[in-house]
C-alpha positions in Angstrom: 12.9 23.0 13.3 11.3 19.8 14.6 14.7 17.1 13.9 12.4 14.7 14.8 9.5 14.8 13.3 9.1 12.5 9.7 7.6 14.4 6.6 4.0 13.9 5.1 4.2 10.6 3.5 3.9 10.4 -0.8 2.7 7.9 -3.3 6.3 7.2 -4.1 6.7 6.4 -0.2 3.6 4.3 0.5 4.7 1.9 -2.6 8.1 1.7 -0.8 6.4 0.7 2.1 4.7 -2.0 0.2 7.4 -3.4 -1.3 9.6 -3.5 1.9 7.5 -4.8 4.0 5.9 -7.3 1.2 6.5 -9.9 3.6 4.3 -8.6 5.6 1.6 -8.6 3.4 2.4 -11.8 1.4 2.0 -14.1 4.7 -1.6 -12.7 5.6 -2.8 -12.5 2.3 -1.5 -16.6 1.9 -2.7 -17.8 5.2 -6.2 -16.4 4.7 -6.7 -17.3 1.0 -5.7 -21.5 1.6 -7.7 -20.9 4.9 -10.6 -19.9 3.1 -10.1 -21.9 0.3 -10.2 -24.6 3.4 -13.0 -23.8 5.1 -15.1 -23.2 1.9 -14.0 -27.1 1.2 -15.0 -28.6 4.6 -18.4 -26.5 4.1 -20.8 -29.3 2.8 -22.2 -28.4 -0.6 -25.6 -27.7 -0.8 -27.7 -28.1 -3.7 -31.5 -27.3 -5.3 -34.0 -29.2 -7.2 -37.0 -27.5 -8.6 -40.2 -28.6 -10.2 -43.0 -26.8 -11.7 -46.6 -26.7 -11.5 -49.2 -25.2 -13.8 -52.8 -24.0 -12.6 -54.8 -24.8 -15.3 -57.8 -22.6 -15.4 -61.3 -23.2 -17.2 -61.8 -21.7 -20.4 -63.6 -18.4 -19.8 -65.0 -16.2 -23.2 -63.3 -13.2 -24.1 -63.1 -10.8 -26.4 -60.3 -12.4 -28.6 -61.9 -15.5 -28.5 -61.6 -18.5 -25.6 -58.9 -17.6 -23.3 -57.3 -19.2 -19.7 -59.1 -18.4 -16.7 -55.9 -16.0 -14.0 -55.5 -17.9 -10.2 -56.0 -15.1 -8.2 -53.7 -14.7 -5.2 -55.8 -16.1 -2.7 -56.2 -19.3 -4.5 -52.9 -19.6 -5.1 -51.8 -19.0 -1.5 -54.9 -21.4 0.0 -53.5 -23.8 -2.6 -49.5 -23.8 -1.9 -51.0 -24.2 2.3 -52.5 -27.3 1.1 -49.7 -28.8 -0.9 -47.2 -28.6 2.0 -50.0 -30.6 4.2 -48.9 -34.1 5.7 -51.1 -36.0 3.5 -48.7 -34.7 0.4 -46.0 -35.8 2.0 -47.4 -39.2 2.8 -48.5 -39.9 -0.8 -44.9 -38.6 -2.1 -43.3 -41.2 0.6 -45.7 -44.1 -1.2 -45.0 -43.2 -5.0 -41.4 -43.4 -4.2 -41.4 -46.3 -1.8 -43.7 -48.2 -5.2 -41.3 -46.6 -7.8 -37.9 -46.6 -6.4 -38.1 -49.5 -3.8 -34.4 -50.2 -4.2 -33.4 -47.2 -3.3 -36.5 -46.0 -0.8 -38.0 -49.7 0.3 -36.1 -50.1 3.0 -37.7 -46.6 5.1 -40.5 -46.5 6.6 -43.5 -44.4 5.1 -43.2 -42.0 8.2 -40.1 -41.3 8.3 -39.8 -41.0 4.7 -42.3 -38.6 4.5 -40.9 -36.6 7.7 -37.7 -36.5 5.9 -39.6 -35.4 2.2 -41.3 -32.4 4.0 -38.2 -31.2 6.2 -36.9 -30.7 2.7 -39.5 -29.9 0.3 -40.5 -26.1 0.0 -43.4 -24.9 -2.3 -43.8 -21.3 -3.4 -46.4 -19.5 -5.8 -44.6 -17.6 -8.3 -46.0 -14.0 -9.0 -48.2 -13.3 -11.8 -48.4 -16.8 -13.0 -50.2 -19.4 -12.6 -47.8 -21.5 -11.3 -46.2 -23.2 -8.0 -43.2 -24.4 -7.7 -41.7 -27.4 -5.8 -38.2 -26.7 -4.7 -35.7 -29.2 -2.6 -33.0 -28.2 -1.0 -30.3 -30.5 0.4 -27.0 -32.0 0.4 -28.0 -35.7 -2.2 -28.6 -34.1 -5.5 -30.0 -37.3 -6.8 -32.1 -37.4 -3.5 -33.2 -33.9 -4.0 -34.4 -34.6 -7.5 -36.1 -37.8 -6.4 -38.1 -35.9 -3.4 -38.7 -33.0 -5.8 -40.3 -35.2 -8.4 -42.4 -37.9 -6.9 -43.6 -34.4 -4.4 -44.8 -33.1 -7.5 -46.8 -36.0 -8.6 -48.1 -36.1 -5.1 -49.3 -32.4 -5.3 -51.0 -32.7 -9.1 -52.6 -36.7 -7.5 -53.7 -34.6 -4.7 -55.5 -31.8 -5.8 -57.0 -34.3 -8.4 -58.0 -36.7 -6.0 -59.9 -33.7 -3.9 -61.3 -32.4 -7.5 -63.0 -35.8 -7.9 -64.0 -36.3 -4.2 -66.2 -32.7 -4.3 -67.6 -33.6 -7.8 -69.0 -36.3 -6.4 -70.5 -34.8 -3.5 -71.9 -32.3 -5.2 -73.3 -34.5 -7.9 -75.2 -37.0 -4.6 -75.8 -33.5 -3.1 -78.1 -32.6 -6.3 -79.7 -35.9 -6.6 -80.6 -35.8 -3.2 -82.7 -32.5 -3.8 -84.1 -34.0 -6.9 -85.4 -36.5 -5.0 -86.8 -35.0 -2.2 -88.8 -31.9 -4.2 -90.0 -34.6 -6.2 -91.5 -36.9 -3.2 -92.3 -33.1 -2.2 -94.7 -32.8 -5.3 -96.2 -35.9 -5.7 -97.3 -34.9 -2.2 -98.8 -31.1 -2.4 -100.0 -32.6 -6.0 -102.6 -35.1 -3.9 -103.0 -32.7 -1.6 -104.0 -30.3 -3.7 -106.1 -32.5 -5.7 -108.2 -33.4 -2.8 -109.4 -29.4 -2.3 -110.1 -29.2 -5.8 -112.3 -31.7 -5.4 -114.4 -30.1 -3.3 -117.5 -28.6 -4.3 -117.4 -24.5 -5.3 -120.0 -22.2 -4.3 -121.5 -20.5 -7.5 -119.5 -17.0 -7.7 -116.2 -18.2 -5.6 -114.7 -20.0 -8.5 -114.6 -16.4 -10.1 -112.8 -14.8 -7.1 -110.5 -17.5 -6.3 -109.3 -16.9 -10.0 -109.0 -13.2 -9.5 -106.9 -13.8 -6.3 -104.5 -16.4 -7.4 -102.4 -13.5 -9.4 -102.5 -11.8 -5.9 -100.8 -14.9 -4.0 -98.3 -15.1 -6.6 -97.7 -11.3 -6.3 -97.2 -11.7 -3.4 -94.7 -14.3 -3.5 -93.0 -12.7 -6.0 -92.8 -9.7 -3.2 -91.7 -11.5 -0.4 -88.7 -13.0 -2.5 -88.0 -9.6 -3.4 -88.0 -8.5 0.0 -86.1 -11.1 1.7 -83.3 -10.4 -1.3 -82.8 -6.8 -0.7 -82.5 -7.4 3.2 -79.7 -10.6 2.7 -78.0 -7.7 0.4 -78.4 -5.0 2.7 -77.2 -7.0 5.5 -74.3 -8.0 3.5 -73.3 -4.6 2.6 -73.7 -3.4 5.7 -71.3 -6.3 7.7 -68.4 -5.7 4.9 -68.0 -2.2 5.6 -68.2 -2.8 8.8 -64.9 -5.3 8.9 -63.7 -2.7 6.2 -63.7 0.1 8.5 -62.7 -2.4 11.5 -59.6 -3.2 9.3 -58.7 0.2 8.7 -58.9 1.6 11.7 -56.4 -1.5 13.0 -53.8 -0.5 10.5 -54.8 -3.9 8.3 -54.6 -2.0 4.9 -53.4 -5.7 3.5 -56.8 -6.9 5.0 -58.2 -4.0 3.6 -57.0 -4.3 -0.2 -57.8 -8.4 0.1 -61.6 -7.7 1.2 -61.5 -5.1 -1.4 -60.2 -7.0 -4.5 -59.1 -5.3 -8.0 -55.9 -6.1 -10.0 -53.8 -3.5 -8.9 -54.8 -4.1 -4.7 -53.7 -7.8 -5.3 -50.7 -7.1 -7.1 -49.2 -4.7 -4.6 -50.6 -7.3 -1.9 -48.4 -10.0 -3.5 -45.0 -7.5 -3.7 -45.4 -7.0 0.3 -46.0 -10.5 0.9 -43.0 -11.3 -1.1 -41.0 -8.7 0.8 -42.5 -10.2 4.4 -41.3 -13.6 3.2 -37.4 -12.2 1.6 -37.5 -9.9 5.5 -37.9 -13.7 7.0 -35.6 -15.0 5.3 -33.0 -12.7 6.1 -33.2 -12.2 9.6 -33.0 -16.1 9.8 -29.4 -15.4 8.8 -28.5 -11.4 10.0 -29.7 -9.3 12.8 -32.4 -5.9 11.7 -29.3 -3.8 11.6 -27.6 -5.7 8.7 -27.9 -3.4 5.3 -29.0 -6.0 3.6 -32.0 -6.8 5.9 -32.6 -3.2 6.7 -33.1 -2.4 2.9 -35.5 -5.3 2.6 -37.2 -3.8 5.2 -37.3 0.1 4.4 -38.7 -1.1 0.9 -41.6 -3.4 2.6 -42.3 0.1 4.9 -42.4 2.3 1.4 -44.6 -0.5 0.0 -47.0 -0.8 2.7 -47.6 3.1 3.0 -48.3 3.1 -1.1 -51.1 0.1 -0.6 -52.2 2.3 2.7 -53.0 5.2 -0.2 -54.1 3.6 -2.4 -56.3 1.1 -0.3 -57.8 4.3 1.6 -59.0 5.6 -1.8 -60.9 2.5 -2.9 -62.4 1.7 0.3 -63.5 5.7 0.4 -64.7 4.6 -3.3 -66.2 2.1 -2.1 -68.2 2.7 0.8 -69.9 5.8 -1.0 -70.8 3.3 -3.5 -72.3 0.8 -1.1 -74.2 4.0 0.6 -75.7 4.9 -2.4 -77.0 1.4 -3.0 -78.4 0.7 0.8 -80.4 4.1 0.0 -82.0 2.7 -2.7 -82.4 -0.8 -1.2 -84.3 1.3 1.5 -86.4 3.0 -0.6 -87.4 -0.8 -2.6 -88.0 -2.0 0.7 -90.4 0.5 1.9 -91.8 0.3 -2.0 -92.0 -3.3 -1.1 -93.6 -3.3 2.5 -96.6 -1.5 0.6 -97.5 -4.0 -2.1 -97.1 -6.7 0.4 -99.7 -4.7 3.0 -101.9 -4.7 0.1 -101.5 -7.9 -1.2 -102.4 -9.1 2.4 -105.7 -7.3 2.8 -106.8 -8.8 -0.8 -105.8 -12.3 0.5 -107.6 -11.7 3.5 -110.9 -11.4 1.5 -110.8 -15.5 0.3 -112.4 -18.1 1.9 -110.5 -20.2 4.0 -110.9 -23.0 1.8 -109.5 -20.8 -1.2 -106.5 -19.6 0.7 -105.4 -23.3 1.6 -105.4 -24.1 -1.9 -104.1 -21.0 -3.3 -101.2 -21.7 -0.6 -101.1 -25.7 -1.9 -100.6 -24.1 -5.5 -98.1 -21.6 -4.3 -95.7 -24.4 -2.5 -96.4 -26.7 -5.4 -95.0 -24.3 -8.2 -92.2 -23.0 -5.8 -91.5 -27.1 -5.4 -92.0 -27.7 -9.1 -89.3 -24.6 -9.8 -86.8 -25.8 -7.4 -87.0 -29.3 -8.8 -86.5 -28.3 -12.2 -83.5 -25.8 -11.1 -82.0 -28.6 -9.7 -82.4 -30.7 -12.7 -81.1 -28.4 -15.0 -77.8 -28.0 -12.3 -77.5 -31.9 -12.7 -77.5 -31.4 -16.3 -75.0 -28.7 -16.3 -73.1 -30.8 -13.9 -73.0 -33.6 -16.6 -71.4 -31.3 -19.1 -68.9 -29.9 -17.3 -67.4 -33.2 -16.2 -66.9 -33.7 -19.7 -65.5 -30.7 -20.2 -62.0 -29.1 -19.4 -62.0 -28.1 -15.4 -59.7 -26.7 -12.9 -56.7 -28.9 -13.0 -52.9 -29.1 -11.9 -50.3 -30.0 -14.8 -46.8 -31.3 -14.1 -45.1 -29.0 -16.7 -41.4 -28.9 -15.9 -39.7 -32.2 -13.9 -37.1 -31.2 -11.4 -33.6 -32.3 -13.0 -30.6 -34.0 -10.7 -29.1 -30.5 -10.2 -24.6 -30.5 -10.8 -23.6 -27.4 -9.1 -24.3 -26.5 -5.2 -26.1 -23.6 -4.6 -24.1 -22.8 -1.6 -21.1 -22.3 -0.9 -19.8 -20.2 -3.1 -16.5 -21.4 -3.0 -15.1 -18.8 -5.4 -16.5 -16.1 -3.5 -14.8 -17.4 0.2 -11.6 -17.5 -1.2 -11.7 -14.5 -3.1 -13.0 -12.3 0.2 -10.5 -14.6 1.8 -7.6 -13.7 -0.7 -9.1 -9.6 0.1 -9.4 -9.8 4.1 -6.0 -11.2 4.2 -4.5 -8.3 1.8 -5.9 -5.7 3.6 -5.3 -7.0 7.1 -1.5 -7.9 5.8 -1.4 -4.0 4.2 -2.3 -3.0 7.8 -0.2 -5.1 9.8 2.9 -3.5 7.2 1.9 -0.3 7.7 1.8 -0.9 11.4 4.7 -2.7 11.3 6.8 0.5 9.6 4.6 2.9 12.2 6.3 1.1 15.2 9.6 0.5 13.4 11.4 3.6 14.6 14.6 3.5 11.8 14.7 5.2 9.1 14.1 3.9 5.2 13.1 7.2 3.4 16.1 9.6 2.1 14.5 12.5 2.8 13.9 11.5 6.5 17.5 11.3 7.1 18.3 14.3 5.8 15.3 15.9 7.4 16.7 14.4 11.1 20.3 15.1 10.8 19.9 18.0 8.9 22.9 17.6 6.2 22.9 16.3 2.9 23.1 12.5 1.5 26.4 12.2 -0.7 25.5 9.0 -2.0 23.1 6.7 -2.3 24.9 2.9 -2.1 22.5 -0.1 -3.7 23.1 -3.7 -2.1 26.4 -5.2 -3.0 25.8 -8.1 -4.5 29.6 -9.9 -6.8 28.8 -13.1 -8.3 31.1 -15.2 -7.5 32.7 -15.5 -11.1 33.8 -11.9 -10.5 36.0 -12.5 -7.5 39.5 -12.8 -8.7 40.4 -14.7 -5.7 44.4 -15.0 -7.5 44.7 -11.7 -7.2 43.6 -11.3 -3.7 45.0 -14.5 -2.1 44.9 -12.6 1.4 41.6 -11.3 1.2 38.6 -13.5 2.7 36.0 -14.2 -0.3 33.2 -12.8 2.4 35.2 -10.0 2.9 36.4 -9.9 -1.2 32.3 -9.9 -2.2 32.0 -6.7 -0.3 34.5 -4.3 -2.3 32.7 -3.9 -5.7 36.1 -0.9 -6.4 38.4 -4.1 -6.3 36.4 -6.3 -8.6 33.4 -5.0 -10.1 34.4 -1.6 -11.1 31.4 -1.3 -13.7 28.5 -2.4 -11.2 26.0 0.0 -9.8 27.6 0.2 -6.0 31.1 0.8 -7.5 29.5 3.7 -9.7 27.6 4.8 -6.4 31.4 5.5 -4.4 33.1 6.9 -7.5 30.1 9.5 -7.2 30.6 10.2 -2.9 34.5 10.7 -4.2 33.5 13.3 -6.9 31.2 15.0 -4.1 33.7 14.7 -1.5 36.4 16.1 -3.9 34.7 18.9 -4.9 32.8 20.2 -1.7 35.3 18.9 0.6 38.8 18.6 -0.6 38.8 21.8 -2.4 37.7 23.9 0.9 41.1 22.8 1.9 40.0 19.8 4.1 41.9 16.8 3.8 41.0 14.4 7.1 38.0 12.6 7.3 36.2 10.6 10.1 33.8 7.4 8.2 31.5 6.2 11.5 28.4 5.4 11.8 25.5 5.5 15.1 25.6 1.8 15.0 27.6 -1.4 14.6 27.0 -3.1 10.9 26.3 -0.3 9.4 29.1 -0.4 6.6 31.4 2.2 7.7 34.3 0.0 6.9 33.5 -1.3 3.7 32.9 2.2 2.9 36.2 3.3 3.5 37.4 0.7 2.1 35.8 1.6 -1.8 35.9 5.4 -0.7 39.5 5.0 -0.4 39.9 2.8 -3.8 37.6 5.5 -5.6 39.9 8.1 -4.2 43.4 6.6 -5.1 42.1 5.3 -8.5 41.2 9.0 -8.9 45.1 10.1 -8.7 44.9 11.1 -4.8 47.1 10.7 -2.6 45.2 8.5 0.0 45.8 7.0 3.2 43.3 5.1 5.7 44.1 5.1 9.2 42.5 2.6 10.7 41.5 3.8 14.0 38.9 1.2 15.2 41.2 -0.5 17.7 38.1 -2.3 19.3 36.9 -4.2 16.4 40.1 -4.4 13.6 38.8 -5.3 10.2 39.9 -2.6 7.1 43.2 -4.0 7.2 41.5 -7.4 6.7 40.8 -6.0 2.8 44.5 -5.6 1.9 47.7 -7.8 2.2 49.5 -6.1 4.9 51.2 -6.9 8.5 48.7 -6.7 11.1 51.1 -6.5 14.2 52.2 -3.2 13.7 49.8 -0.2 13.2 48.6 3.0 15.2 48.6 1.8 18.8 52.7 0.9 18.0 53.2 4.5 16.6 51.0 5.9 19.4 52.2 4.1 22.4 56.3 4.8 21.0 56.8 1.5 19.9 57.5 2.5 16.1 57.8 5.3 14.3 55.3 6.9 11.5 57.6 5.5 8.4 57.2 1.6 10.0 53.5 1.7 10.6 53.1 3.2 7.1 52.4 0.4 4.8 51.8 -0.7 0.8 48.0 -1.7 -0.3 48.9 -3.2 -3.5 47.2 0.1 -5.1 48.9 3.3 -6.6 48.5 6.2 -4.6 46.9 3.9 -1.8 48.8 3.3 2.2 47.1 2.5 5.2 47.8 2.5 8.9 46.0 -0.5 10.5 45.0 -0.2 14.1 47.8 -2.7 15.1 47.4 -5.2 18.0 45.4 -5.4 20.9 44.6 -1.9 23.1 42.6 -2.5 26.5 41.5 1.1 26.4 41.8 2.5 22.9 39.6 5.7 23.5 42.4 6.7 25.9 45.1 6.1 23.3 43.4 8.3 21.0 43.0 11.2 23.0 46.5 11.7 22.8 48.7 14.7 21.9 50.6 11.9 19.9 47.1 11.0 17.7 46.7 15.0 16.7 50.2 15.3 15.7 50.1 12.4 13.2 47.0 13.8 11.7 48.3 16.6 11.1 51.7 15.3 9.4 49.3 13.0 6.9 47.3 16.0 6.0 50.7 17.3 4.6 51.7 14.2 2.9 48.8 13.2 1.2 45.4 14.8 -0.2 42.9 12.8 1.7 43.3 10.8 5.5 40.2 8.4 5.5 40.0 7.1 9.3 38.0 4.3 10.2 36.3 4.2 13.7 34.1 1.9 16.1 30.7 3.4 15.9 29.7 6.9 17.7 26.9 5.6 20.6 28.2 2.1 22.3 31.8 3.6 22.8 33.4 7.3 22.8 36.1 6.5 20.3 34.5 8.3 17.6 33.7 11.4 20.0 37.4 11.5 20.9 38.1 11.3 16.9 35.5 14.2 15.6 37.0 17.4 16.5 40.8 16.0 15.5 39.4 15.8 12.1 38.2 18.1 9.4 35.1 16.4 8.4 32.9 13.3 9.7 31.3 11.3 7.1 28.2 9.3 8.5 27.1 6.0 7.1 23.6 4.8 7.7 22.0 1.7 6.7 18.7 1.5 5.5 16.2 0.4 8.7 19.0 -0.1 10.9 19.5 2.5 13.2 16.4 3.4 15.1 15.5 7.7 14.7 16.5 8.7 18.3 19.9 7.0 18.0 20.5 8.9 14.9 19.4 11.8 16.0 21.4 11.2 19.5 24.3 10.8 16.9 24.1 14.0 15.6 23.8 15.9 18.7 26.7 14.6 20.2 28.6 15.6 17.3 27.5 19.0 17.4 28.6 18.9 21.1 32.2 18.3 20.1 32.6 20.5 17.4 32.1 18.1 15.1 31.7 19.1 11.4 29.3 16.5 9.4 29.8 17.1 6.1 27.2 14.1 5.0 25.8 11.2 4.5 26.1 7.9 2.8 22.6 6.1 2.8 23.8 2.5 2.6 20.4 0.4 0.9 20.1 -3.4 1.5 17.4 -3.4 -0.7 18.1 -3.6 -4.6 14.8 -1.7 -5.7 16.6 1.8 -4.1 19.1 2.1 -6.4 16.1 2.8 -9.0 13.9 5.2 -6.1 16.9 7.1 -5.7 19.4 7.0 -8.9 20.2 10.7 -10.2 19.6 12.4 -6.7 22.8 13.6 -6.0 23.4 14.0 -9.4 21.0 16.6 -10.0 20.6 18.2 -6.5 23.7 17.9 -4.8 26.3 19.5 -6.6 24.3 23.0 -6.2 24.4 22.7 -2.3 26.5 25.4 -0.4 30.0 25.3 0.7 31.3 22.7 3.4 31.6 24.8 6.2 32.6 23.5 10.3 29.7 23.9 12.4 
């Protein structure tokens, strides 16, 4: 059987564990949760302001009526780039140097608008048509000042560009208007001049016949000169398609592409891109947080890669269909013109300069009036709703920080220093090498526990110091048979004298060794009740108190000190002398007497045996008291004079070798252990082991010598 070894551990024993080493956990668990409740305090707080922006689109015609016109991504993304641009910033910095100049006239315009755009971040929210301004910084009334007047500065902005290309475009169109005009009045002389020329009879008819073939053959060359810009077109946008693709672009891909469903999944990875950013601004790749971001942005980008792959297969079968049958219009084309040449060829040189004067003259003519009619249109639609930014939500002075969460530090505080403080008392009771668990005890010195002893603990009101004017109120506090009869420790050595009765006195043994493996243990005090509990019981009981090195029982009872064993030992007075009154009915005790310079050899006397044996006829039970068994050999001298040794051990005292060293040395002697008392300093034992001996010890075998 492995003595040594410590049985698998229970519920019952971890939550022991806890509650004896709560000290253990308590001072962890404190120290981190005010440290984190420190350090989340000296973290400056940091807080948002946000302000939103509405993209106000024309009014397009819908089924249902007049409806608003949706951003598309690229827009939206072209257009947050250009509101985090310098010039923003500078215009922000003026509005709030004009609006706020006690507070912002002092700063320079730079370094104001340095300090706005180091703080200012814009975003496009998805499917919306909105962009939002957001501040982040440690002033909240700072924050909501920037956020606001960089608002403004955004809608004053894009307004200000609005009107700036309006007006372009408006001197743009006059321009043209100008110069087809000067263009006309100039091919209409010009043209007036050949017409004024004298016609051959017969020509006039032919040059009538052709003009329809000049303006065919306009007519064709536009054609022609269409489907090759086309042609050309489709050709260079599959080519950067296929480019694209074969470069692993598929975001590329799905933006040259276009469609609803390409943009939105274009938008969820570059949402994901941005979040991944974020992140690994603040963790390394291998953090689960950045690494999920991550495996999602992979998953997303392999369902555009499907998806974009099927519409550009879609597509370029579609754009080969239509270059076939821009091939075959060209070739249609190329014919007409041939012929049309050859009948042009057949004028008069005079006829083809004016059927070319009339041809640029009604090309003029139509450009002019296309151009007119775009001035007109361009009239309207300043009048009418346009493209426009909005200021629809102002940013607020925000009242809570963002960051830190101070609730959160101390509560992963308060948890870090629980479970570290759970490990350090686990590890604590791994290194301890004494004993707290009952079982253990038994399982190491392989005999039963008799009783189970809770803390003493005597008010004070209880001590009847009148009655005990000899006893010392330390000593008085210890004795729970003397004063407290009806308290749980008193019950606890009435039970070890029913056991010892019953198992040990009634097998005919009547002497019995109380020591222990170490000093302050409570060996003594436990003769002392054991002896009480025995006399108050009707035995005959005597203590002999045979711990010469350190005297104490007779400290308990009002006796003479000076004479005790060593006299009746050494000669110097006879068994009747050292014999002596307690105070108690059918209680005596033989104190150690006075001082013995080498008491072990005194007790391995001839004399020692004989007086045991004359007290085992004179009274039922001989208690002896002795120094502990490993600093000094008393006890080992003691053990085999005796019928029974009774060990006390106190909870967490005595480490499991010494114990264990305890035993065997015992068992060397011929020592016959009989038991245990399991002394418990702690109050909470009384309750983990009340009823054990109870219900399990009265059914264990005989006594027997080993």
């Amino acid at each position: 059987m492995n003595t040594s070894g410590i049985s698998e551990m229970t519920l019952g024993d971890y939550w022991r564990v806890f509650r004896r080493r709560l000290l253990h956990v308590f001072i962890p668990f404190l120290a981190l949760l005010v440290g984190a409740y420190w350090y989340g305090m000296t973290i400056p707080s940091v807080y948002e302001a946000r302000a939103l922006i509405e993209i106000q689109k024309n009014l397009i015609r819908s089924g249902m009526g007049l409806t608003r016109g949706f951003v598309s991504t690229f827009e939206k993304a072209t257009m947050a780039k250009l509101a985090t641009s310098r010039d923003v910033a500078a215009l922000a910095a003026r509005k709030l140097r004009h609006s706020l100049p006690d507070r912002y006239g002092m700063t320079s315009e730079e370094i104001l608008a340095r300090e706005i755009r180091a703080e200012v971040h814009v975003e496009n929210l998805t499917q919306s048509n909105i962009l939002q301004i957001r501040t982040v910084g440690s002033d909240p009334r700072q924050l909501a000042d920037y956020c606001n007047a960089y608002a403004e500065a955004v809608v004053e902005f894009f307004e200000n560009e609005r009107r700036k290309s309006t007006m372009e475009l408006k001197e743009y169109i006059l321009g043209q208007i100008q110069a087809y005009d000067s263009k006309i009045a100039a091919l209409g002389a010009k043209l007036q001049r050949v017409r004024n020329v004298k016609t051959p009879e017969g020509l006039e008819e032919i040059a009538v016949s052709k003009i329809a073939t000049r303006a065919n053959l306009n007519r064709i060359e536009e054609e022609l000169e269409r489907l090759v810009r086309e042609r050309e077109r489709l050709r260079e946008k599959a080519e950067n398609l296929r480019n694209a693709r074969a470069s692993g672009d598929f975001v590329k891909v799905a933006q040259m592409l276009g469609g609803r469903e390409l943009e939105s999944r274009v938008d969820e990875i570059q949402r994901l891109e941005k979040r991944r950013d974020q992140l690994l601004t603040q963790f390394t790749p291998a953090h689960p947080r950045v690494a999920k971001v991550i495996d999602t942005l992979n998953k997303a980008k392999e369902e555009l890669k499907g998806v974009a792959n099927q519409a550009l297969e879609a597509y370029l079968l579609s754009n080969e269909t239509r270059e076939r049958e821009i091939e075959q219009s060209l070739t249609r084309l190329e014919g007409e013109r041939a012929m049309t040449h050859r009948a042009i060829e057949e004028l008069p040189e005079r006829l083809k300069n004016q059927t070319s004067l009339e041809r640029e003259l009604a090309i003029a003519t139509s450009v002019s009036r296309m151009f007119q009619q775009k001035l007109q249109d361009f009239e309207i639609s300043m009048n009418a709703p346009s493209d426009r930014l909005f200021l629809m939500e102002r940013a607020a002075v925000p009242e809570k920080p963002i960051r830190p969460d101070r609730k959160m530090i101390v509560i992963l505080g308060g948890i870090i220093g629980f479970l570290l403080g759970l490990a350090g008392a686990f590890l604590a009771e791994a290194i301890d090498t004494s004993l707290s668990a009952l079982k253990d005890v038994e399982r190491i010195l392989e005999r039963p526990v008799l009783a189970v002893v809770p803390r003493i603990r005597i008010p004070n009101e209880k001590l009847d110091t009148e009655r005990f004017p000899t006893v010392r109120k330390d000593l008085l506090q210890t004795v729970p048979m003397m004063v407290d009869q009806r308290s749980p420790s008193a019950e606890a050595y009435r039970t070890l004298r029913a056991v010892i009765q019953r198992r040990f006195l009634e097998s005919g043994f009547k002497t019995l060794l109380v020591t222990s493996s170490t000093p302050q243990e409570g060996k003594t005090t436990t003769i002392a009740n054991l002896s009480l509990a025995c006399a108050a019981a009707g035995l005959k009981t005597i203590v002999v108190g045979a711990n010469m090195r350190h005297p104490v029982i007779g400290r308990f009872f009002p006796i003479d000190r000076m004479k005790g064993l060593h006299e009746l030992l050494t000669g110097k007075r006879t068994l009747e002398d050292v014999i002596q009154e307690t105070g108690f009915e059918n209680l005596h005790i033989i104190d150690s007497g006075s001082f013995v310079r080498r008491p072990a050899e005194v007790l391995a006397s001839s004399r020692f045996k004989e007086v045991l044996e004359i007290l085992k006829k004179r009274y039922d039970i001989v208690l002896v008291d002795s120094p502990p068994m490993l600093p000094v050999a008393d006890a080992t001298t003691i053990a085999p004079l005796v019928d029974g040794v009774l060990l006390v051990y106190l909870v967490s005292v005595a480490p499991r070798d010494a114990l264990l060293r305890c035993r065997e040395t015992l068992e060397e002697v011929g020592a016959n252990i009989i038991g245990v008392v399991f002394n418990d300093p702690w109050e909470r034992s009384q309750n983990d082991y009340a009823g054990y001996y109870y219900h399990h010890r009265y059914a264990a075998d005989e006594f027997s010598r080993l």
